[in-house]
C-alpha positions as CSV (number, residue, x, y, z in Angstrom):
1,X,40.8,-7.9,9.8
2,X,38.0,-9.9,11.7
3,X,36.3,-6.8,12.9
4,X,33.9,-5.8,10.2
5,X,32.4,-2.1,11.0
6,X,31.8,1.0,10.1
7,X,32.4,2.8,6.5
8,X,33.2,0.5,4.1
9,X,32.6,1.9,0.5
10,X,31.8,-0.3,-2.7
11,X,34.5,0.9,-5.1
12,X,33.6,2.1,-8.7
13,X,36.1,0.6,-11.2
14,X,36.8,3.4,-13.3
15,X,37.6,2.9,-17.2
16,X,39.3,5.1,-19.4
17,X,37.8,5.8,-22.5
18,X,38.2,2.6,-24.2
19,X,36.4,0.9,-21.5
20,X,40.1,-0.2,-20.1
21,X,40.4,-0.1,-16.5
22,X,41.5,3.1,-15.2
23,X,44.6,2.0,-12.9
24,X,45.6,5.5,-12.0
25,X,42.2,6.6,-11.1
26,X,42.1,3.7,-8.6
27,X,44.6,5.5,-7.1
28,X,43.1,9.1,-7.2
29,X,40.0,7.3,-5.5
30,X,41.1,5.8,-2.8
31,X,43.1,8.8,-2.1
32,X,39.9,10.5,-1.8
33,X,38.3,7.8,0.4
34,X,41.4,6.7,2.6
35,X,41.3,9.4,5.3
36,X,37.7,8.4,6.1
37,X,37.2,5.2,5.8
38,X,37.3,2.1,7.3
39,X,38.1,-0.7,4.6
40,X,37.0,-0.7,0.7
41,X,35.0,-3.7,-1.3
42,X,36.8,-3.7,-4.8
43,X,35.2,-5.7,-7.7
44,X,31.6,-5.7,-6.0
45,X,27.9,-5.0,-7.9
46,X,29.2,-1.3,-7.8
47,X,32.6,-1.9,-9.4
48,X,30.8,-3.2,-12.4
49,X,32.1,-6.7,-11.5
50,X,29.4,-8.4,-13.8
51,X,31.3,-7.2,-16.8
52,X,34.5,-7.5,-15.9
53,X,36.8,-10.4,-17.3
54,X,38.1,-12.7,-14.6
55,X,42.0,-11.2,-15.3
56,X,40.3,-7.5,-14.8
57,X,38.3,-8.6,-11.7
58,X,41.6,-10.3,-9.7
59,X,44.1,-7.8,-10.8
60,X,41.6,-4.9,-10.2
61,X,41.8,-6.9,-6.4
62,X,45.2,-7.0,-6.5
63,X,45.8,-3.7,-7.7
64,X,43.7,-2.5,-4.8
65,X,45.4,-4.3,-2.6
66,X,48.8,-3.2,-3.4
67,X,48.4,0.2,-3.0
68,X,45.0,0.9,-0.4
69,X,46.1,2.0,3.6
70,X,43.1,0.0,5.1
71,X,41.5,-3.2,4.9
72,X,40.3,-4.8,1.4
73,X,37.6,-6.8,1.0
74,X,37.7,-9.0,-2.5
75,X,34.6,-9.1,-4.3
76,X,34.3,-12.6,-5.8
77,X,30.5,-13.8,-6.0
78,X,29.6,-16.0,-8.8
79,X,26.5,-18.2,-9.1
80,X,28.8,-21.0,-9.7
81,X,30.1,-22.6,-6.7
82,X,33.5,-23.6,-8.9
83,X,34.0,-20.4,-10.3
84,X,33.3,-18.9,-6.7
85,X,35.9,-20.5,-5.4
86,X,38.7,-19.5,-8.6
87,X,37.8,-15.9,-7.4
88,X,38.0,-16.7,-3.9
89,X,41.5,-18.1,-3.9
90,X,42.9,-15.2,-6.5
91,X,41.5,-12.9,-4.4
92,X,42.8,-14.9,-1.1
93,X,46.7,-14.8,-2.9
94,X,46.0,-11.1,-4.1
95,X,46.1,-10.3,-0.3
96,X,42.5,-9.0,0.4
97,X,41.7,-9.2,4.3
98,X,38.3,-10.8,3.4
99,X,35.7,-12.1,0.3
100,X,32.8,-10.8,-0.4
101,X,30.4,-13.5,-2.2
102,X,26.8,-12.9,-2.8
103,X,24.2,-15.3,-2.9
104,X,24.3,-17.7,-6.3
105,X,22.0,-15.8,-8.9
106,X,19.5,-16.3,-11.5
107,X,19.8,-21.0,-10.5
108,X,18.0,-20.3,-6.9
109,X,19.6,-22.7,-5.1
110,X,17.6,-23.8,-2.2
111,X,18.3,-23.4,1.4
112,X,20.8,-26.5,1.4
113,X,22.7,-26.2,-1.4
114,X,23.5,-21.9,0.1
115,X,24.8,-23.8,2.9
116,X,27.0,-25.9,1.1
117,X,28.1,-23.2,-1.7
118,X,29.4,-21.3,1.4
119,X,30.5,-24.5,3.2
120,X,32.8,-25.3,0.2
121,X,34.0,-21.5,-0.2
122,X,34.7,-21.8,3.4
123,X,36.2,-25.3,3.4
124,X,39.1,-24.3,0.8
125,X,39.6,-20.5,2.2
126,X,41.5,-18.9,5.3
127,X,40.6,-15.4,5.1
128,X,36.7,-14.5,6.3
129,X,34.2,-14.4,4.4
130,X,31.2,-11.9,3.9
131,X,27.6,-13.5,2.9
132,X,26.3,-10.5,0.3
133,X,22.0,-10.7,0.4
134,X,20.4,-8.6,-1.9
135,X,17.2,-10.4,-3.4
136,X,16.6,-7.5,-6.0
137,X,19.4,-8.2,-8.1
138,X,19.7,-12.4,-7.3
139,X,16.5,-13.7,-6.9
140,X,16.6,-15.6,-3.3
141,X,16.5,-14.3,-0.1
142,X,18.4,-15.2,2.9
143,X,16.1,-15.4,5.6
144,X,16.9,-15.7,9.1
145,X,17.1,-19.2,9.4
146,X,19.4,-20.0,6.4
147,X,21.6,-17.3,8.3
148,X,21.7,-19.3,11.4
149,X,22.7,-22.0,9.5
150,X,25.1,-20.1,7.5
151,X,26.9,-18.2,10.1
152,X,27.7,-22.5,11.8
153,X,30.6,-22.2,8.9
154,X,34.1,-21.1,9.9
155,X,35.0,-18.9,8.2
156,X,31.8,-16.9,7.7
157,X,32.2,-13.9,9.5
158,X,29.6,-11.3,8.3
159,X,26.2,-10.3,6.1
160,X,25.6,-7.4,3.8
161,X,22.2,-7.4,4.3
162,X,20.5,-5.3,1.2
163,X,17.3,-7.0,1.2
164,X,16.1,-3.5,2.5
165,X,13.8,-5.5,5.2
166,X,14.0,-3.8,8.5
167,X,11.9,-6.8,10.0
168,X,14.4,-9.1,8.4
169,X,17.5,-7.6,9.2
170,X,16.2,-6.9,13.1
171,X,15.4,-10.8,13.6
172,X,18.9,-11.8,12.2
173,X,20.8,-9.5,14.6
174,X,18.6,-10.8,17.6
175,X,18.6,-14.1,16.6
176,X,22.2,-15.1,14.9
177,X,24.3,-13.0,17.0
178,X,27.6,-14.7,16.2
179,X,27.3,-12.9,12.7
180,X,28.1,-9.3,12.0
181,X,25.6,-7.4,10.5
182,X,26.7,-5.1,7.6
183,X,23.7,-2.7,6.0
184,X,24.1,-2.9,2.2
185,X,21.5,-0.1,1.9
186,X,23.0,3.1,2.7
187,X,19.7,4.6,3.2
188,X,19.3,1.9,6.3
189,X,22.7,2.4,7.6
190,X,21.5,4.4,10.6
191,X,18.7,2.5,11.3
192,X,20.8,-1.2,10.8
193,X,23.0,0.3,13.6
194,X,20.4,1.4,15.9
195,X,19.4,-2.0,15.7
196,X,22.6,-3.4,16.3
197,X,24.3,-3.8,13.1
198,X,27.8,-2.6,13.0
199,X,28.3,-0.3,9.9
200,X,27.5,-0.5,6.2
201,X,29.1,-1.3,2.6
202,X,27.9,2.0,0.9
203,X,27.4,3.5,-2.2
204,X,27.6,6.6,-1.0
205,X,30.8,6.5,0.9
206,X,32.4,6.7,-3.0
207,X,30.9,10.5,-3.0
208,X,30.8,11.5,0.4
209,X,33.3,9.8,2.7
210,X,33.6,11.9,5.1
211,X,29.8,12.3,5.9
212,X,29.1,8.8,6.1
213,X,31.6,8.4,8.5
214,X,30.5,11.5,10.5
215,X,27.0,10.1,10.7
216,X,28.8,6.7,11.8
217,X,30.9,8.3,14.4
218,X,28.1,10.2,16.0
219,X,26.0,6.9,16.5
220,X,29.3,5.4,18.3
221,X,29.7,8.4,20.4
222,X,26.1,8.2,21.1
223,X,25.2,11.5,19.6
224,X,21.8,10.4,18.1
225,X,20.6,14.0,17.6
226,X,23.8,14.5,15.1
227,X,23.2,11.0,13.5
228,X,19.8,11.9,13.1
229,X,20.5,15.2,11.5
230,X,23.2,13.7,9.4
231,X,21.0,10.5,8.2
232,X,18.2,13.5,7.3
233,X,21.3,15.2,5.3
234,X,22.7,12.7,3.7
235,X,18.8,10.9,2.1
236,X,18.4,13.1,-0.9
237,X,21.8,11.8,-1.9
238,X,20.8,7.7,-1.1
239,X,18.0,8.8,-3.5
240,X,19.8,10.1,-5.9
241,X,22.6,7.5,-6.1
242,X,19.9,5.1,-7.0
243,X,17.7,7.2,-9.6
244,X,18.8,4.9,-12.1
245,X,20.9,1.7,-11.8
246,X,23.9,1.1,-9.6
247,X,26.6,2.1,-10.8
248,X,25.2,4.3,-13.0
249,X,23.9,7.5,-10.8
250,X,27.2,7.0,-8.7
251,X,30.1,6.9,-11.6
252,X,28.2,10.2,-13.0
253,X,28.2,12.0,-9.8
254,X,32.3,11.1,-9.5
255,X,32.6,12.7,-12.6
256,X,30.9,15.5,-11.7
257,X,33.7,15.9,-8.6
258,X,36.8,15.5,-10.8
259,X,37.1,11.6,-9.3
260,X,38.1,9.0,-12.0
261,X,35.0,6.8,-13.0
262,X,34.4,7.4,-17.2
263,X,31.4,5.8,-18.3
264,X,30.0,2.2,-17.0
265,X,30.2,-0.6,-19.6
266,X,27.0,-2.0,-21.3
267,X,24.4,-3.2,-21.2
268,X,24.8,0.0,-18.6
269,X,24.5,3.9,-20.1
270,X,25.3,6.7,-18.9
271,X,22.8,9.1,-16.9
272,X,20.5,11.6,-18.9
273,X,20.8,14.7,-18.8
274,X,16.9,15.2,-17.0
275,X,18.8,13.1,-14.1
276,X,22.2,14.2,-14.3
277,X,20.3,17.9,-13.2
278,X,18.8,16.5,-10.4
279,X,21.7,14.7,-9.1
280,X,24.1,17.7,-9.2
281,X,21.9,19.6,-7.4
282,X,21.9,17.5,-4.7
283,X,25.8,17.1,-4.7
284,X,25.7,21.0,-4.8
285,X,23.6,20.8,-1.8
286,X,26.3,18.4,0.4
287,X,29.0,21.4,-1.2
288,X,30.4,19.1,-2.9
289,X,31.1,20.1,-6.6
């Protein structure tokens, strides 16, 4: 898979009520998902990766892997370039398609040493890699020119652009075009594509598949009214994923649908109930609970 486009959701990892992983509800999942989407992201920022134990993180790859009918892309962002890499190569022999590693949190490493964490990922891997920017959560930014530099590395083969700058995001796709852009803000999917990005690693697509990719195939065919109209549609649910912390708004609304999520492991709680309201009403709204 070196074509990286259209709806690619961020997998919960759903737990059963010891906080185990939920294998079987994997499964229900992607059986939800398959029919409509292009390739899933397991073990990302929305599949609670950050409190996962490295065993749960590759075999919730693998597992994944095993039994999903499109493309996987491995989740496998640490801030150590070392541990990076043990996560890139289990998730290289698990059989994922691609690795998804964000930028090193929390130790802001400066421009050179993001080239040369993703020059030694790239050095030791085959399969592509995805470059993950969201500044919110790590504390750098990728700006246009470390992407330049970035996307001069093998094996790097895409960004997930979630630093929710439009500015930004337009000056990489005109400027780096050997690098596929990816929205990371589902929000900005329609507009990331109107500016020449190529689809988006969503949150939403976990809740409503077969939206997203409606909204996605109406862009391709070049029905911009429709996009339009589905983009206007589908906001009160970006909102609403997001009323709280990722994955919290998201595992809740999956519950709500009879999908497999339980709760999210701490330091992350559950949504209140004031939220929970206001999020199944807009779920009512898409008809779907």
């Amino acid at each position: 898979m070196h074509e990286f486009k259209g709806v690619i959701p961020a997998l919960i990892t759903p737990f059963k009520e010891d906080l185990s992983v939920d294998f079987k509800g994997i499964d229900r999942n992607l059986e939800y998902l398959e029919k409509h989407v292009d390739a899933v992201v397991p073990a990302g920022t929305t599949g609670e990766a950050a409190t996962l134990s490295y065993e749960e993180h590759i075999e919730v790859v693998r597992y994944v892997c095993e039994v999903s009918k499109v493309p996987v892309i491995g989740g496998a962002g640490s801030n150590s370039t070392r541990e990076a890499l043990y996560i890139g190569k289990e998730v290289e022999k698990a059989g994922a398609d691609a690795a998804m590693f964000v930028t090193p949190y929390y130790n802001k490493p400066n421009p050179d040493g993001l080239y040369l964490h993703y020059k030694a990922l790239s050095d030791e891997l085959s399969i592509p890699i995805i470059v993950y920017n969201v500044p919110s959560r790590t504390g750098i930014n990728l700006t246009p020119d470390v992407v330049k530099r970035l996307a001069e590395i093998e094996n790097v083969a895409a960004i997930k652009e979630a630093s929710g700058n439009l500015k930004q995001i337009s000056d990489i796709i005109r400027t780096v075009p050997e690098i596929t852009v990816l929205s990371g803000d589902d929000f900005l999917t329609l507009p990331v594509l109107c500016l020449g990005g190529t689809g988006v690693i969503s949150v939403a697509a976990n809740v409503a598949p077969h939206l997203m990719k409606e909204m996605y195939n109406k862009f391709v065919e070049g029905d911009m009214t429709a996009a339009r109209e589905l983009h206007h549609r589908l906001t009160p649910l970006f909102n609403a994923l997001f009323i709280d912390t990722n994955p919290i708004p998201v595992k809740k609304a999956l519950n709500l649908m009879g999908l497999a999520a339980g709760k999210p492991r701490l330091p992350l709680v559950e949504l209140n109930e004031e939220k929970t309201e206001k999020l199944k009403a807009v779920l009512k709204s898409l008809d779907l609970l």
